[in-house]
N, CA, C and O atoms as a GROMACS GRO file, in nm:
protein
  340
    1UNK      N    1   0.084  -0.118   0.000
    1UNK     CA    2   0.000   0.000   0.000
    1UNK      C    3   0.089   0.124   0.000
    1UNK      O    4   0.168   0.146   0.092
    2UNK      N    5   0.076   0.198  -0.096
    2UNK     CA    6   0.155   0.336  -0.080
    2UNK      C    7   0.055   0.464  -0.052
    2UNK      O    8  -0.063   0.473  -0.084
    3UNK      N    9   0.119   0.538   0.001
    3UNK     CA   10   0.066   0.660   0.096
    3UNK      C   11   0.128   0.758   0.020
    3UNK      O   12   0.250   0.763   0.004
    4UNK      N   13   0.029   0.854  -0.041
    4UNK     CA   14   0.071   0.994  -0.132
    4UNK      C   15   0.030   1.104   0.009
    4UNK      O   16  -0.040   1.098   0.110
    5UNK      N   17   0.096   1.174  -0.037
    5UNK     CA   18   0.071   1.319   0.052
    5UNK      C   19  -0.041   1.393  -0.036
    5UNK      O   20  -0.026   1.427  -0.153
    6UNK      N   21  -0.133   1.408   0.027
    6UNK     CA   22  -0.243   1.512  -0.029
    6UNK      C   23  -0.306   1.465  -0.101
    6UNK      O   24  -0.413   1.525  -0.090
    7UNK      N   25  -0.318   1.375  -0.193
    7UNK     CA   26  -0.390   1.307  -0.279
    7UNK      C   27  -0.300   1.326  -0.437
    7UNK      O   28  -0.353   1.334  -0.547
    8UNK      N   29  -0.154   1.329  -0.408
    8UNK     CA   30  -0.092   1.396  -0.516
    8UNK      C   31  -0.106   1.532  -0.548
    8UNK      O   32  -0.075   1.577  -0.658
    9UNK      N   33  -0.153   1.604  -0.449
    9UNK     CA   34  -0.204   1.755  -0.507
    9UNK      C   35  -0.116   1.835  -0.455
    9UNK      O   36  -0.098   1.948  -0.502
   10UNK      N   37  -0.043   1.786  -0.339
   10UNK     CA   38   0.072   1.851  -0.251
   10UNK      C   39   0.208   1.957  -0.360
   10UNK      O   40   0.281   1.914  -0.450
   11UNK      N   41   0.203   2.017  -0.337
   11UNK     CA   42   0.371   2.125  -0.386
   11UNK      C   43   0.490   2.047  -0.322
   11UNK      O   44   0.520   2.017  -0.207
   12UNK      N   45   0.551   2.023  -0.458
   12UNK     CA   46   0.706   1.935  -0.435
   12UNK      C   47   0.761   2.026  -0.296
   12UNK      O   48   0.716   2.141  -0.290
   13UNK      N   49   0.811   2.002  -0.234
   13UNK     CA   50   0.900   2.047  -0.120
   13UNK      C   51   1.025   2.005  -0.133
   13UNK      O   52   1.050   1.925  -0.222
   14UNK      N   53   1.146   2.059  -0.032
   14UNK     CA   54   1.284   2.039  -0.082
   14UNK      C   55   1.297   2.111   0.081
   14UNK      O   56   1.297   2.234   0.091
   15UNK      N   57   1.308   2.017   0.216
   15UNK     CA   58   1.356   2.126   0.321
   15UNK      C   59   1.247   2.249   0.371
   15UNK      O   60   1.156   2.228   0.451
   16UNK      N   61   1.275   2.373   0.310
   16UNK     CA   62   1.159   2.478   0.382
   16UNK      C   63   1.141   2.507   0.272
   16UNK      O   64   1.066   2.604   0.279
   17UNK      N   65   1.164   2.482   0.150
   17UNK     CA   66   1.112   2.558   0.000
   17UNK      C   67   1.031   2.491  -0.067
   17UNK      O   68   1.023   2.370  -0.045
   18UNK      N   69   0.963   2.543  -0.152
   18UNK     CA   70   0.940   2.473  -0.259
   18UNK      C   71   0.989   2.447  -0.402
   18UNK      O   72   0.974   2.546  -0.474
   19UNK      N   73   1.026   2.373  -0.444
   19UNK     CA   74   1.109   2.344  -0.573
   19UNK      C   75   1.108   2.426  -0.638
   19UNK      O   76   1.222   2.471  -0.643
   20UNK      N   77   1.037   2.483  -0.702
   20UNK     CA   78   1.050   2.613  -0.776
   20UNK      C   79   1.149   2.750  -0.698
   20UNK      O   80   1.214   2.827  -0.768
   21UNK      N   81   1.143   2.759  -0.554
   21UNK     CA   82   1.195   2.817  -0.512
   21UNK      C   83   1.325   2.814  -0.499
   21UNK      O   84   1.397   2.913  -0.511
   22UNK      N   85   1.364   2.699  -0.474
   22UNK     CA   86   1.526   2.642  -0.495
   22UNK      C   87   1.557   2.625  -0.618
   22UNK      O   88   1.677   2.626  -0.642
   23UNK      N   89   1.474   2.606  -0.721
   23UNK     CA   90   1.524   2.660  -0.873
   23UNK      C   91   1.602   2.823  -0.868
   23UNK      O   92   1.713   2.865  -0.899
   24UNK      N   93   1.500   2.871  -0.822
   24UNK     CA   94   1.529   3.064  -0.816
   24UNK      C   95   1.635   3.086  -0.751
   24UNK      O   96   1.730   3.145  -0.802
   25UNK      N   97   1.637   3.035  -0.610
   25UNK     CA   98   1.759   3.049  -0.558
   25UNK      C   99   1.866   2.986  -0.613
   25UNK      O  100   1.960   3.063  -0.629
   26UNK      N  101   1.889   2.860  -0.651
   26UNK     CA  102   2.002   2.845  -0.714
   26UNK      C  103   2.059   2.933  -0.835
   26UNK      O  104   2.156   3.008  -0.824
   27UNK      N  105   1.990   2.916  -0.943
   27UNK     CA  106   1.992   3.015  -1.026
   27UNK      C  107   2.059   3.135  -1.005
   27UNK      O  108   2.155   3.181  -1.067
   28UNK      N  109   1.995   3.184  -0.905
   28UNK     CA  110   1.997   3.343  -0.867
   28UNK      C  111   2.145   3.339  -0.768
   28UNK      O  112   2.216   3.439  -0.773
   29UNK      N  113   2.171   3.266  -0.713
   29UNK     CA  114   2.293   3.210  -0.672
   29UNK      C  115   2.396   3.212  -0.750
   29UNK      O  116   2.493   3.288  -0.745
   30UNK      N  117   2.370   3.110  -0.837
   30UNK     CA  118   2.462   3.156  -0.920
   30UNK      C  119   2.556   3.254  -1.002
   30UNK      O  120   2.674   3.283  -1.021
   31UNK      N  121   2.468   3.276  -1.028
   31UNK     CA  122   2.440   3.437  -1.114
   31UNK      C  123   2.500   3.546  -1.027
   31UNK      O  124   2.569   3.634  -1.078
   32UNK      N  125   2.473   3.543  -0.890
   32UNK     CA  126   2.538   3.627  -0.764
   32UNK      C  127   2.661   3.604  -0.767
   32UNK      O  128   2.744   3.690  -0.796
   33UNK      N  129   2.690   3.473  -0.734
   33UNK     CA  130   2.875   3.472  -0.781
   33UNK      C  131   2.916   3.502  -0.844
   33UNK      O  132   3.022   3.560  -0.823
   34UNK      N  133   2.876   3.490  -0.945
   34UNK     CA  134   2.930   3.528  -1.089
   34UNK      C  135   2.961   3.716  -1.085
   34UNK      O  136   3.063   3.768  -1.130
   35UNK      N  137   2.872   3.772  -1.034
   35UNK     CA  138   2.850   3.910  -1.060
   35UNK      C  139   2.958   3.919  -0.960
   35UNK      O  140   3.060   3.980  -0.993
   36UNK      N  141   2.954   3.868  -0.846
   36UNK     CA  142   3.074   3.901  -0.729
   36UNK      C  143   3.184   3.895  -0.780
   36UNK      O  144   3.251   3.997  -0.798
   37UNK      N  145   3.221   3.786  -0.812
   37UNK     CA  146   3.367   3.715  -0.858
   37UNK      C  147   3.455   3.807  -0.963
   37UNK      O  148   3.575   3.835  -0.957
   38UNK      N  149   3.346   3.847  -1.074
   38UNK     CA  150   3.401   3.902  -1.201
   38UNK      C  151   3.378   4.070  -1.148
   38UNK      O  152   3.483   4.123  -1.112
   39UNK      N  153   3.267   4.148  -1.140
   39UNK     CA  154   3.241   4.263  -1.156
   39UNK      C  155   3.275   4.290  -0.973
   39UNK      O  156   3.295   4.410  -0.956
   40UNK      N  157   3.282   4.232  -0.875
   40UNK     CA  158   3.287   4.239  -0.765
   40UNK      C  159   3.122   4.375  -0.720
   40UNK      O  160   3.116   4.484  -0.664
   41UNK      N  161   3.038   4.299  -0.773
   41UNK     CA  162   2.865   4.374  -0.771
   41UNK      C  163   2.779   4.283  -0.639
   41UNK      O  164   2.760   4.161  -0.645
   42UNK      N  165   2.729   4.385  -0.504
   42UNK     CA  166   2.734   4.268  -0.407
   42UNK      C  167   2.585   4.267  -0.418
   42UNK      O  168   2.519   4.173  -0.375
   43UNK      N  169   2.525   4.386  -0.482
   43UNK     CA  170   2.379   4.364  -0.457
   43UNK      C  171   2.249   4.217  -0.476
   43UNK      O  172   2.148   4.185  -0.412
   44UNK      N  173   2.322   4.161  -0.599
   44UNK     CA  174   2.239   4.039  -0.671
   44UNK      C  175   2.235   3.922  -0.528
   44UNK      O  176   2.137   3.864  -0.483
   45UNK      N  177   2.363   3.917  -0.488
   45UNK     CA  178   2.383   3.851  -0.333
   45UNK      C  179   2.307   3.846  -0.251
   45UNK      O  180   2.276   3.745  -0.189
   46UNK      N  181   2.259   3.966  -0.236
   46UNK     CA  182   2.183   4.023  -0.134
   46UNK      C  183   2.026   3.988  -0.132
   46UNK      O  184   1.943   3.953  -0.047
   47UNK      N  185   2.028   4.017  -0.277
   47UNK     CA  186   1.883   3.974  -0.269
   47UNK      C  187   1.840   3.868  -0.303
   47UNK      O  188   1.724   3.839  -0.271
   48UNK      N  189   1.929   3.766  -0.387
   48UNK     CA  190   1.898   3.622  -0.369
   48UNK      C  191   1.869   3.577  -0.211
   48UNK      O  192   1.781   3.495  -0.183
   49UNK      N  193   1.950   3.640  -0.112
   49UNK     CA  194   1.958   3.596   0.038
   49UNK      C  195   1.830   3.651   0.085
   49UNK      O  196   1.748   3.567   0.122
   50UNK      N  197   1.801   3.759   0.090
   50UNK     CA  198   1.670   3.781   0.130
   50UNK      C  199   1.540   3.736   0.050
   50UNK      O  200   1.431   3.714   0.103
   51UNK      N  201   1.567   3.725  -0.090
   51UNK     CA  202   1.445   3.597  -0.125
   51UNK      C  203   1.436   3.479  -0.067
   51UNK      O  204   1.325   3.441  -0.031
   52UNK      N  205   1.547   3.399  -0.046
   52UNK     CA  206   1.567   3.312   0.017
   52UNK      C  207   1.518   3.316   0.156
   52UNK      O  208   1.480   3.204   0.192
   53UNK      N  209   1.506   3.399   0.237
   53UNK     CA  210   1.445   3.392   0.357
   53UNK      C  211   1.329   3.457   0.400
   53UNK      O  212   1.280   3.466   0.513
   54UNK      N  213   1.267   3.534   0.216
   54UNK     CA  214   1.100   3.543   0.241
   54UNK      C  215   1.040   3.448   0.194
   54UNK      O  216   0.921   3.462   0.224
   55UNK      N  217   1.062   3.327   0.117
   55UNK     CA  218   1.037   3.185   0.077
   55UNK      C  219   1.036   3.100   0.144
   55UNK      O  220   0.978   2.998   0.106
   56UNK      N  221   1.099   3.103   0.271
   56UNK     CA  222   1.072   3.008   0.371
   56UNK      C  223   0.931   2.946   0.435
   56UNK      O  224   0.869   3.004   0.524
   57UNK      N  225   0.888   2.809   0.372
   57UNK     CA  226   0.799   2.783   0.450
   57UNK      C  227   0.756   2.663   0.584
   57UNK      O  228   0.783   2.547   0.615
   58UNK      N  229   0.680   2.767   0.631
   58UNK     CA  230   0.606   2.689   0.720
   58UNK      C  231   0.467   2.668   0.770
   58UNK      O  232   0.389   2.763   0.775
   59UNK      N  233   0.435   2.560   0.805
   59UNK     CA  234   0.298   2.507   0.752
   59UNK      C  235   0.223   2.546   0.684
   59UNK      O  236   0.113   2.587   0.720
   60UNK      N  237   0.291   2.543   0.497
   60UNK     CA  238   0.246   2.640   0.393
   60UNK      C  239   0.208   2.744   0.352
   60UNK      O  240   0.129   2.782   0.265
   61UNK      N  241   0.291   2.800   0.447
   61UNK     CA  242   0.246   2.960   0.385
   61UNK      C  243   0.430   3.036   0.433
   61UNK      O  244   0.521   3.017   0.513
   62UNK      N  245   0.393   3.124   0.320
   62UNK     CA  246   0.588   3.188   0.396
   62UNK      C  247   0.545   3.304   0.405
   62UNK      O  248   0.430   3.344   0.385
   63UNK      N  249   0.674   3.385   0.449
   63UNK     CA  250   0.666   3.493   0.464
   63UNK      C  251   0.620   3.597   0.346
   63UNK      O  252   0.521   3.671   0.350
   64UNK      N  253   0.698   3.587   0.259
   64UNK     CA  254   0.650   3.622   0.105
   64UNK      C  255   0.462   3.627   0.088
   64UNK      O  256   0.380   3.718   0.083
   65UNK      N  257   0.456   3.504   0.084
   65UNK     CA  258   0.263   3.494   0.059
   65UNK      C  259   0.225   3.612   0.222
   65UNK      O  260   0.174   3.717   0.184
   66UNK      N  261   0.233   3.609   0.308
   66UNK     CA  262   0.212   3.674   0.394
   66UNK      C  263   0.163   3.853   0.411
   66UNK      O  264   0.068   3.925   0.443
   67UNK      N  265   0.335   3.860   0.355
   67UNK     CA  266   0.340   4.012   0.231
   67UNK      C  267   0.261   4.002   0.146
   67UNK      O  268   0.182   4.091   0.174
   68UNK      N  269   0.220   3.948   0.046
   68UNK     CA  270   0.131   3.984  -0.073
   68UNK      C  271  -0.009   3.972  -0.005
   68UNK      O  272  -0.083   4.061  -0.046
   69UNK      N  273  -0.059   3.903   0.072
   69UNK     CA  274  -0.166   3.917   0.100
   69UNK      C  275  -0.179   4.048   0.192
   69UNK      O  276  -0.230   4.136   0.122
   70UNK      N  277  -0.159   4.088   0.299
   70UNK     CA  278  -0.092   4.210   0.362
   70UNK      C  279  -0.110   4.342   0.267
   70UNK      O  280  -0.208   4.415   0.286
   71UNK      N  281  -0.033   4.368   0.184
   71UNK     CA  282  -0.030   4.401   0.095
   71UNK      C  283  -0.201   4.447   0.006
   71UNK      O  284  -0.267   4.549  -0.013
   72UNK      N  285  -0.210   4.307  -0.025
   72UNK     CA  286  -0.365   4.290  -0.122
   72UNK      C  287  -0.482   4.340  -0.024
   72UNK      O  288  -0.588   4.378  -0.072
   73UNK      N  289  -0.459   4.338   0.120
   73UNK     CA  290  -0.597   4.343   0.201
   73UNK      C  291  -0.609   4.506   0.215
   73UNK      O  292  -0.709   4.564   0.173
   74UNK      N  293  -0.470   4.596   0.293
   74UNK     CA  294  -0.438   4.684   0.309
   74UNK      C  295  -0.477   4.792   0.207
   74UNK      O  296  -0.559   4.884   0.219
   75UNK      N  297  -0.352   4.739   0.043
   75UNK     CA  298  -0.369   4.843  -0.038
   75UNK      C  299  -0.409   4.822  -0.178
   75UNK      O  300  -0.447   4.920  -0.242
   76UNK      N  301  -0.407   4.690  -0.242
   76UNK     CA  302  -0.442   4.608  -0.333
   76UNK      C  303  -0.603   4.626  -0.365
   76UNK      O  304  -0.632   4.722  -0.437
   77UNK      N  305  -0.702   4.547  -0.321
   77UNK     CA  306  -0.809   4.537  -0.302
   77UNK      C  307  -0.905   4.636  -0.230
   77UNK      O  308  -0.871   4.676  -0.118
   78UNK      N  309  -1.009   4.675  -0.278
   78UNK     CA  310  -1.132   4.740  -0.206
   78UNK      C  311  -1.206   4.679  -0.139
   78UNK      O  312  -1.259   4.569  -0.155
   79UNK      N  313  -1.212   4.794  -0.014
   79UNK     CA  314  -1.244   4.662   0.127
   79UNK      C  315  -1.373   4.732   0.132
   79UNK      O  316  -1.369   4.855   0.128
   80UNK      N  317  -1.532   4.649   0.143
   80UNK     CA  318  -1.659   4.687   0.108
   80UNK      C  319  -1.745   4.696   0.246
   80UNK      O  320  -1.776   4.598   0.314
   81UNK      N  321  -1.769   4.790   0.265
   81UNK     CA  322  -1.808   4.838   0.402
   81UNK      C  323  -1.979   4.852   0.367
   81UNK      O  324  -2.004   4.929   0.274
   82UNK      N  325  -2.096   4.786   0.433
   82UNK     CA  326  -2.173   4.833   0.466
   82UNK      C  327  -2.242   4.866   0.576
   82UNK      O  328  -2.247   4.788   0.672
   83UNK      N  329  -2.293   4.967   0.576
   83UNK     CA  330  -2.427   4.997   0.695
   83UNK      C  331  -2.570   4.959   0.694
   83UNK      O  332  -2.674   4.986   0.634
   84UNK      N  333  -2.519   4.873   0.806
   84UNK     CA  334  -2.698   4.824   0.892
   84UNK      C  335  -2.756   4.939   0.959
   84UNK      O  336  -2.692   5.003   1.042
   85UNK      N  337  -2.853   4.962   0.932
   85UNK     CA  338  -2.925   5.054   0.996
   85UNK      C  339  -3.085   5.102   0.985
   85UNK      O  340  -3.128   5.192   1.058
   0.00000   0.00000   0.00000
């Protein structure tokens, strides 16, 4: 008998990311060295690292989704107020 997570509907995971996310970060990793090494440019660094630690998840949701919703409730979206009266 094998046991799927979620019904197969689950997001690949990898640790606290999700695969796509450790695509980006690697990538973007890369690419950071590269800019370091040759042009000595520290910014790309920087923000691979702090993507990297608004992607962090836990019990599916990260910090990132957190912000965008935040974001969407605050200043994104029209928030619909009526009066009972």
């Amino acid at each position: 008998m094998y046991i799927y997570p979620d019904n197969l509907k689950a997001k690949a995971t990898l640790w606290l990311w999700q695969l796509r996310d450790i695509g980006v970060i690697g990538v973007g990793a890369l690419l950071s060295i590269l800019a370091l090494t040759q042009i000595r440019f520290i910014p790309p660094i920087v923000l691979t690292a702090v993507y990297a630690f608004l992607t962090i998840r836990f019990e599916d949701t990260s910090i990132l989704d957190f912000l965008r919703y935040a974001c969407a409730f605050f200043i994104g979206k029209q928030q619909i107020y009526e009066w009972a009266g």
